[in-house]
C-alpha positions as a printed Julia matrix, in Angstrom:
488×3 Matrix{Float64}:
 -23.79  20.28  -31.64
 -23.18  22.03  -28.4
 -20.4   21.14  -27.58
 -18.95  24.31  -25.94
 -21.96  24.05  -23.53
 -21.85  20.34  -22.79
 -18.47  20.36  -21.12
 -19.77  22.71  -18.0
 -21.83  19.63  -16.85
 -20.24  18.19  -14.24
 -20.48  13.93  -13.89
 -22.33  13.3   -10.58
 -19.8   10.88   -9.25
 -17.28  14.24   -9.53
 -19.28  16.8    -7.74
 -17.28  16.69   -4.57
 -14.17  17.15   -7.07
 -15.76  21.06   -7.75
 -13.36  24.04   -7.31
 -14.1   25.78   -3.65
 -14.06  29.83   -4.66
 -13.57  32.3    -1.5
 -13.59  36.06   -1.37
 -12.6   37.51    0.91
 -13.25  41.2     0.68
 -10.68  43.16    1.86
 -13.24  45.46    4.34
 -15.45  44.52    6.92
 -19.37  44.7     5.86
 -22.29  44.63    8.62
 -25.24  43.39    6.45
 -25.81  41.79    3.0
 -25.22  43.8    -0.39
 -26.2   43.48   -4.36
 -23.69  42.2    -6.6
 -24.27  43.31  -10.2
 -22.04  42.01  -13.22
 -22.78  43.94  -15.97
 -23.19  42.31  -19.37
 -21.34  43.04  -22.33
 -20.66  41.85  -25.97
 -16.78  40.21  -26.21
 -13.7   42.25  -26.69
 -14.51  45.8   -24.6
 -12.1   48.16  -24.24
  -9.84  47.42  -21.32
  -9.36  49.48  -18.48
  -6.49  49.83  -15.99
  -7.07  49.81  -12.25
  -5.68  52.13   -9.85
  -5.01  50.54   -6.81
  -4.48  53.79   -4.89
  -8.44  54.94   -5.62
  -9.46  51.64   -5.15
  -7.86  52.27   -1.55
  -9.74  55.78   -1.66
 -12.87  54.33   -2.48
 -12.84  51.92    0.36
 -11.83  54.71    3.0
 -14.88  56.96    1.53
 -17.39  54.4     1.94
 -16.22  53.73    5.55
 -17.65  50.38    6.81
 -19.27  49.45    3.38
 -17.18  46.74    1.02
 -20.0   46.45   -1.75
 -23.29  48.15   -2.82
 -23.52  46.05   -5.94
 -20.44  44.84   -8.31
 -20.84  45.4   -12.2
 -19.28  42.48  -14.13
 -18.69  43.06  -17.64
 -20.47  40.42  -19.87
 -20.93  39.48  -23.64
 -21.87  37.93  -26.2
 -25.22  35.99  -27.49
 -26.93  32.81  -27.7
 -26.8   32.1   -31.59
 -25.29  28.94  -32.57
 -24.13  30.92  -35.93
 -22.89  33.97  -34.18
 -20.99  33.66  -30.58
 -23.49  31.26  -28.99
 -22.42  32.08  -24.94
 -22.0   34.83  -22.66
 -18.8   35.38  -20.94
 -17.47  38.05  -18.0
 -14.42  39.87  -18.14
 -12.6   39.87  -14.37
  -9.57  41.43  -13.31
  -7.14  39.22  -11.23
  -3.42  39.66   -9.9
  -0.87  42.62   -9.04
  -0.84  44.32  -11.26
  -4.63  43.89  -12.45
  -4.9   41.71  -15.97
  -7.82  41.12  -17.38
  -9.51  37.82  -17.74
 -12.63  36.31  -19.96
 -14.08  33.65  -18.22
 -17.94  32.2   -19.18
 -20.75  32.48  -16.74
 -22.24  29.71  -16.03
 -25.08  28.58  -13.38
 -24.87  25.12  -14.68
 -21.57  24.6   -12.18
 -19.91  26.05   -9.33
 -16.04  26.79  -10.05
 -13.54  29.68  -10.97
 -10.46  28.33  -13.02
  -8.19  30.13  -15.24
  -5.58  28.81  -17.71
  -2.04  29.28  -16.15
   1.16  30.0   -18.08
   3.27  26.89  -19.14
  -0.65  24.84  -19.23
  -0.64  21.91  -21.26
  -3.14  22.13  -24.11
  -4.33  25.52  -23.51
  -5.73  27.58  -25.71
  -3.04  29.9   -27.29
  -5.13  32.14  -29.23
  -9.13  31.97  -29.58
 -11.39  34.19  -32.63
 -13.51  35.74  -29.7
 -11.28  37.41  -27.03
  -7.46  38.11  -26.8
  -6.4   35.1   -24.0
  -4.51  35.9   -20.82
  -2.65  33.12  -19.61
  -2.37  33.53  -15.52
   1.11  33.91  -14.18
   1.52  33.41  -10.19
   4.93  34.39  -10.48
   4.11  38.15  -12.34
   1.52  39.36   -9.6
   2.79  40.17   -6.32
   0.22  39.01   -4.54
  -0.73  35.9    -5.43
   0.03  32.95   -2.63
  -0.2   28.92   -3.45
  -2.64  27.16   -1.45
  -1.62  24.04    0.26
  -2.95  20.63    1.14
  -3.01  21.86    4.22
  -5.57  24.56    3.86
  -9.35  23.95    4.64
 -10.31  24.75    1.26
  -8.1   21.79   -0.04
 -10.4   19.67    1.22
 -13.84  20.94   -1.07
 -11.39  20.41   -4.29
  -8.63  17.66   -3.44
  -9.27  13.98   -1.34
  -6.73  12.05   -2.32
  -4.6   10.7     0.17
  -1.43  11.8    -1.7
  -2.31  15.33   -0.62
   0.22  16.2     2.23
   0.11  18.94    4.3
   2.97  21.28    3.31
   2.05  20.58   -0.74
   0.39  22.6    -3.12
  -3.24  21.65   -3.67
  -4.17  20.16   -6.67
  -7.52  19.93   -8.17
  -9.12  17.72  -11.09
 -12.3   18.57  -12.63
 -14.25  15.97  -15.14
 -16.94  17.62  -17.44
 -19.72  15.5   -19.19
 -18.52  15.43  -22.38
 -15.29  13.94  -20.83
 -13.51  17.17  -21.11
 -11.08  17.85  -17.88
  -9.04  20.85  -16.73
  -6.36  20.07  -13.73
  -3.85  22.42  -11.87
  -3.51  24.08   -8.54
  -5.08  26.43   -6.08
  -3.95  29.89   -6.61
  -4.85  32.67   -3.82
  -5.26  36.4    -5.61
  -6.38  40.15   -5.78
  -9.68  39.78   -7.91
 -10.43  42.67   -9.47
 -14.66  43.98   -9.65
 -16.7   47.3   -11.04
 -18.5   48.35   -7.89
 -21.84  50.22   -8.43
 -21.95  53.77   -6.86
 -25.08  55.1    -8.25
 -27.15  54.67  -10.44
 -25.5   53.61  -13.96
 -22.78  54.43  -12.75
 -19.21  52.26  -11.27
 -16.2   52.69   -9.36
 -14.0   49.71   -8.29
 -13.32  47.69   -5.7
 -11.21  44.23   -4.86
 -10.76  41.57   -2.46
  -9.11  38.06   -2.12
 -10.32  34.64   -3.96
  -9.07  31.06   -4.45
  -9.22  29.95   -7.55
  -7.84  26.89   -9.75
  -4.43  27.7   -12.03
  -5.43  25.14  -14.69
  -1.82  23.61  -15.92
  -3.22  20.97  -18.09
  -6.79  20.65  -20.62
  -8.4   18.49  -21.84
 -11.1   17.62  -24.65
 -12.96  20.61  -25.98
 -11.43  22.7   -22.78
  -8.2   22.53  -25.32
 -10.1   23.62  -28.53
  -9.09  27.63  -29.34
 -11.76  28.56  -32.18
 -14.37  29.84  -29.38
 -11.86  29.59  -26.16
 -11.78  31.75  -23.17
  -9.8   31.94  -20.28
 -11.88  30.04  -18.0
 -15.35  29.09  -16.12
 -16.91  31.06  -13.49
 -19.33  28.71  -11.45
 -22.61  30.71  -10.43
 -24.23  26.98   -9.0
 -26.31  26.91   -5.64
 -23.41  24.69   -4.07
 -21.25  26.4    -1.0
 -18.23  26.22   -3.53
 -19.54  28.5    -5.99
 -18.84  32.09   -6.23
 -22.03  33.52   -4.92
 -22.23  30.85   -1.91
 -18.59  32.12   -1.15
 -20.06  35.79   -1.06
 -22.92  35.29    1.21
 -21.22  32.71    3.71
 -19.42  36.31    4.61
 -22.5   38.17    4.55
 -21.4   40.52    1.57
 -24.47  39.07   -0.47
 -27.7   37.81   -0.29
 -27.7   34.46   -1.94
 -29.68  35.8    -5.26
 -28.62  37.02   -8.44
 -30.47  37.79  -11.63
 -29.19  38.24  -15.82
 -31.03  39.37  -18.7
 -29.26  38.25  -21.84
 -29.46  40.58  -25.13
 -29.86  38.3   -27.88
 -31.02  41.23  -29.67
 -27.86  42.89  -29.67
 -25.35  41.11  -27.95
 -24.91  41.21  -23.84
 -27.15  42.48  -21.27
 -27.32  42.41  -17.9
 -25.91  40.03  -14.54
 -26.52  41.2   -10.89
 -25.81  39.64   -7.73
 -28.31  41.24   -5.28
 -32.07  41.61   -4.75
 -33.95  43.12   -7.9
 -36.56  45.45   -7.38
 -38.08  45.65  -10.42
 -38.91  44.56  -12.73
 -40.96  42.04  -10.91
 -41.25  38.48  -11.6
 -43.22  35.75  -10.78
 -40.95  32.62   -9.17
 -41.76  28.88   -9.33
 -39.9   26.28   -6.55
 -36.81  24.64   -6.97
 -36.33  21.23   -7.01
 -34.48  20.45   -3.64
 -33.32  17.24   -4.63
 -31.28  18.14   -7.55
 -27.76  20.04   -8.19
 -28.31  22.0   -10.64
 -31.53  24.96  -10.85
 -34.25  22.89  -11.3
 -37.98  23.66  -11.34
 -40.62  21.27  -12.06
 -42.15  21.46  -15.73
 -45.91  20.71  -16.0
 -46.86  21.03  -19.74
 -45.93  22.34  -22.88
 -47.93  24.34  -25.44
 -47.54  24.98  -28.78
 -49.58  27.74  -29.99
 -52.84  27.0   -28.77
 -52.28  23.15  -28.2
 -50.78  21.17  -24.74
 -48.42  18.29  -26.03
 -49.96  14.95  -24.76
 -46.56  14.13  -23.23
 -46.62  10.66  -20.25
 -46.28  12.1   -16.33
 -42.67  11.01  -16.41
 -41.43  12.51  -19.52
 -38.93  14.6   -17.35
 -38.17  12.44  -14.55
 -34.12  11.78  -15.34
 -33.39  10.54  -11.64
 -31.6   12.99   -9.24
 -31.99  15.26  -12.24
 -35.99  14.98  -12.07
 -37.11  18.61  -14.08
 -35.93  21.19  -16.03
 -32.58  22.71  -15.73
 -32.3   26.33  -16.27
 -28.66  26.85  -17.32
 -26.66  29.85  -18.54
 -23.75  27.9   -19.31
 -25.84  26.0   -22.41
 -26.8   27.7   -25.39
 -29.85  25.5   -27.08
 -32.32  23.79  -25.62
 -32.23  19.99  -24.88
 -35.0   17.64  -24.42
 -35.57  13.94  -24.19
 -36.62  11.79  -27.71
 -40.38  11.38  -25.78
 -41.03  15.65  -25.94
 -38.72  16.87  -28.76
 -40.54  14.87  -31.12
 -43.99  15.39  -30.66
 -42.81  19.21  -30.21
 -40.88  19.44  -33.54
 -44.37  17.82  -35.33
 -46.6   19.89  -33.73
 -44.27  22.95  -34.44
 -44.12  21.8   -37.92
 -47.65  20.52  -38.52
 -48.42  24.15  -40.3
 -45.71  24.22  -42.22
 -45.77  20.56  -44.58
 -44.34  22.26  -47.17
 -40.94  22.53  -45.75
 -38.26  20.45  -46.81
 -35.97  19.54  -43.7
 -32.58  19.07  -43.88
 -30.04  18.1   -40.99
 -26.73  19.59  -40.69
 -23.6   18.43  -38.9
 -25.88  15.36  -37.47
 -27.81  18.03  -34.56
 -29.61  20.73  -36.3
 -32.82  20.15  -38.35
 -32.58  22.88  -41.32
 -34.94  24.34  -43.99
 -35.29  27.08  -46.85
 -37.81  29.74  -45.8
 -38.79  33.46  -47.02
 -41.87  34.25  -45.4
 -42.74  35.72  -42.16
 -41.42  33.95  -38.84
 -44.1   34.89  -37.05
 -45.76  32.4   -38.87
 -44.64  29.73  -36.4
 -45.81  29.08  -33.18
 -44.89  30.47  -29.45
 -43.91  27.68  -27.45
 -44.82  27.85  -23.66
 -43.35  26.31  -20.62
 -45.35  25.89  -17.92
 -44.5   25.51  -14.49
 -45.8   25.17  -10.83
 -47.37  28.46   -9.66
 -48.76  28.98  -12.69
 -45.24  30.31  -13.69
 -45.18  30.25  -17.67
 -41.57  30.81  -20.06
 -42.52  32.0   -23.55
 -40.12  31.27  -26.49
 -40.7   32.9   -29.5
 -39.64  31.85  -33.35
 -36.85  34.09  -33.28
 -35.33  32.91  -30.11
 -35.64  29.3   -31.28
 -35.3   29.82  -34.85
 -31.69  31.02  -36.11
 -30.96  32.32  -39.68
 -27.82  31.45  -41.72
 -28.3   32.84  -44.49
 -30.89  34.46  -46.26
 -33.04  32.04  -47.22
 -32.62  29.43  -44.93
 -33.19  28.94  -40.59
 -32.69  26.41  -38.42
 -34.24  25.05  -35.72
 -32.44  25.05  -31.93
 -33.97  22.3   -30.43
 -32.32  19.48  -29.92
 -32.98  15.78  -28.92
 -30.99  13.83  -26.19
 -27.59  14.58  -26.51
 -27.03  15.43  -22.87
 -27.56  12.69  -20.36
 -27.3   11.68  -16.49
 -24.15   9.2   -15.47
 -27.42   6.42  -15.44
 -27.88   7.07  -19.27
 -31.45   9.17  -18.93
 -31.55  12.25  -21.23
 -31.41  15.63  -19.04
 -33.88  18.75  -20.0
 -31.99  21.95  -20.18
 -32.9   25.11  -21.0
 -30.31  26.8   -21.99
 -29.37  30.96  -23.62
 -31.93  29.71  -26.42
 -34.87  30.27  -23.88
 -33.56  32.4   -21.48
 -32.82  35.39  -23.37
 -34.66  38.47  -23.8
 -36.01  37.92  -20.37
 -34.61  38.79  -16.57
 -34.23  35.63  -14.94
 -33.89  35.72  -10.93
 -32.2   32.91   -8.72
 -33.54  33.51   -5.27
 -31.39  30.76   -3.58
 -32.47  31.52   -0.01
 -35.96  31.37   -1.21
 -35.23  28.54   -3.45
 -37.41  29.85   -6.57
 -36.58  30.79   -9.69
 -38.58  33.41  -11.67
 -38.64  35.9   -15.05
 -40.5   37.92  -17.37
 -39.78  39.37  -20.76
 -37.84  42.33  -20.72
 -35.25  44.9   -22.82
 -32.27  43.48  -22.07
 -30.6   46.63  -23.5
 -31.99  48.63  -20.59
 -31.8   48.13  -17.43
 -32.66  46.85  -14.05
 -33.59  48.08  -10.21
 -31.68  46.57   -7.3
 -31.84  47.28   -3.88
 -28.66  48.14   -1.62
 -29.22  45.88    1.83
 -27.31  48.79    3.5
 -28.55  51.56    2.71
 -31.83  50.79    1.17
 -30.74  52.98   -2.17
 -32.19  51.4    -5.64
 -29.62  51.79   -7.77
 -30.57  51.41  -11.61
 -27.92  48.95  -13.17
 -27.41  49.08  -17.4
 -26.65  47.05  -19.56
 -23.19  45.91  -21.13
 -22.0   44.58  -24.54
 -18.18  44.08  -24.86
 -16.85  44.26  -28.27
 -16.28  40.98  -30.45
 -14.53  39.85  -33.4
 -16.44  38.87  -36.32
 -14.03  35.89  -37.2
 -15.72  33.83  -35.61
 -18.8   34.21  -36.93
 -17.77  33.88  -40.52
 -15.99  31.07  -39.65
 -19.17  29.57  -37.83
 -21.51  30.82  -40.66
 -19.02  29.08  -43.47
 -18.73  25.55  -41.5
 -22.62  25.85  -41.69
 -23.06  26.84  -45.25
 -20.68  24.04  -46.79
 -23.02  21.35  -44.67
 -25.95  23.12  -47.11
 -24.86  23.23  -49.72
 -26.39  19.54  -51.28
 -29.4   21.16  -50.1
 -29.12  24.14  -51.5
 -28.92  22.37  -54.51
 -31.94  20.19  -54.15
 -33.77  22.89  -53.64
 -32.76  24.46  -57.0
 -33.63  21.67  -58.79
């Protein structure tokens, strides 16, 4: 199940609870610039940031703050492997490094503090950095008095002169709760064209001082959530309301070979062709016409995506499978599977629908999303197919599992379907776009300023294999009956 994913979903009724994120960039900018995070596989190398160039920098690019910033990212979208894609951010004096997951499914920045209640104390995927106010020089509480108090704390027992506290509630009843925490964050600034520097300003973030539900788990933890939504409290919307940004960003995820690419800025090319968002919703939703499998449309009813507020498709980051309601994921699966009768299914750990194959993948069907403006999303059997051991895949579709406070199942597309292919969010244009591309190459984006195109590469920070093996084993022992069966 995915569980990991589920918990970035925030409940409806708690959307005016979401963390406010400001930066404020330390030098003045007069037009809107590209911000590029970079995407790596977990565990890079770290790197130590000297203040006094960053200070250089800034003098030699006079009046400019940021051509483009270069976030390192990681990791992939296979539920056997690492299955999500995290950043690595500096914050504090002196700079430490954070991981925190990417995620366009919600619209905060928290960290784990030091003395947190059921935090993570060591995770199989990245070495954790607990936050500590008190060990960076510049970091300042925020209190209730403070404007951005308001976008994260309304409860009456918020005085002026006391630190703001926040509370976040995730779907899957997960929570994380601390204080508002003002701070150096740390960024890779693009200078040319592969090519980085460094640069910093000031954010607010949440200190999270108690987790939690899976937020508490350590097999897969990180140090926190980075919020990418469409909402004025999310980290982009913070960037543009200054005019450091346009209010677009783009990612290509390598599930090839682990990270890829995630820009903040207008890309150049490759192009794409966009489809509208839904304006009505919260999360980056387009409207989802029909589905084909192979050569055949799915005779699906008119309203088999209409899940209220939530009407559509989600396109999320911050989920790793693919979700869809009973009504589609059935007549999908038997269409998918109507080839193939002489597979023997087998469901492991009550979510994925198994099965012992040796022959050629390409043997099953391309499914196709289609979407107004003739907009169409291609996944192939390897992106929804994953392998855990030789002989045997499993399927990443799933059914229901993820649902609206009303009780209607929510769509979501999730790393599954988005990978191997640049995906832009043009939020002033409110469309959404891709096409297939190398993730382990790289993109175009323009610099507002200057007009430059700067090419931007890709990243893939290091990982541990622990986890994998320890995924791959938990896996394997719910096989093994059938493993057996099939030997007989």
């Amino acid at each position: 199940m995915d569980l990991r994913r589920r918990q970035w979903f925030l409940l409806p009724i708690l959307l005016s609870a979401a963390l406010l994120i400001e930066l404020q960039l330390s030098t003045a900018a007069t037009a809107p610039e590209n911000l590029v995070f970079q995407v790596r596989s977990k565990f890079a190398g770290k790197r130590e940031k000297d203040l006094g160039a960053l200070r250089a920098h800034d003098v030699h690019r006079h009046s400019r703050l940021l051509s483009a910033i270069d976030l390192p990212l990681g990791g992939d979208s296979q539920p056997e492997s690492i299955g999500l894609y995290f950043a690595k951010i500096g914050l504090g004096t002196p700079s430490r490094d954070f991981h925190v997951q990417v995620d366009t499914g919600s619209d905060i920045l928290w960290v784990n503090c030091a003395g947190c209640i059921r935090c993570p104390r060591k995770s199989d995927l990245v070495e954790l950095t607990p936050y500590d106010a008190d060990a960076s020089s510049t970091a300042k509480s925020v209190s209730c008095s403070d404007n951005f108090c308001s976008y994260v704390n309304q409860r009456s027992e918020c005085h002026s002169g006391s630190t703001c506290q926040y509370v976040i509630l995730y779907g899957d009843g997960s929570s994380t709760n601390g204080y508002l925490v003002r701070d150096v964050v740390h960024l890779d600034l693009v200078t040319g064209n592969r090519q980085t520097g460094s640069t910093n300003g000031t954010i607010i973030f949440g200190c999270g001082s108690k987790q939690s539900g899976q937020l508490g788990e350590s097999q897969a933890a990180v140090d926190g959530i980075m919020g990418f939504g469409q909402s004025n409290s999310s980290f982009i919307s913070q960037l543009a309301s200054q005019g450091k940004v346009k209010r677009s960003f783009a990612h290509c995820l390598d599930n090839n070979n682990g990270g890829g690419i995630f820009a903040i800025g207008e890309v150049v090319s490759p192009k794409v062709k966009t489809t509208p968002m839904l304006s009505k919703s919260a999360h980056y939703s387009v409207n989802l016409n029909a589905i084909e499998v192979g050569n055949s449309v799915l005779q699906l009813s008119s309203d088999a995506f209409d899940s209220g507020d939530d009407k559509g498709v989600i396109i999320d980051s911050g989920t790793t499978l693919v979700y869809l309601p009973d009504a589609v994921y059935n007549p999908l699966m038997n269409q998918i599977l109507a080839s193939h009768q002489e597979l023997t299914l087998h469901t492991v750990q009550d979510s994925f629908t198994c099965f012992h194959y040796t022959d050629k993948l390409d043997r099953f069907p391309t499914v196709s999303f289609q979407f107004d403006k003739s907009v169409s999303l291609a996944v192939y059997p390897r992106e929804y197919l994953f392998q855990v051991r030789e002989d045997t895949w499993c399927f990443g579709w799933q059914n229901g599992g993820l649902q609206t406070k009303g009780g209607a199942s929510l769509t979501i597309l999730g790393d599954m379907a988005l990978s191997n292919k640049l995906v832009v969010y043009d939020i002033e244009n409110q469309v959404i776009g891709w096409t297939n591309h190398n993730c382990s190459g790289g993109i175009q984006v323009k610099d507002e300023e200057t007009g430059a195109i700067y090419t931007v590469g890709a990243h893939n920070l290091s990982w541990s294999s622990s986890l994998v093996i320890t995924k791959l084993l938990t896996i394997v022992s719910f096989l093994i009956p059938f493993f057996c069966n099939i030997a007989l």
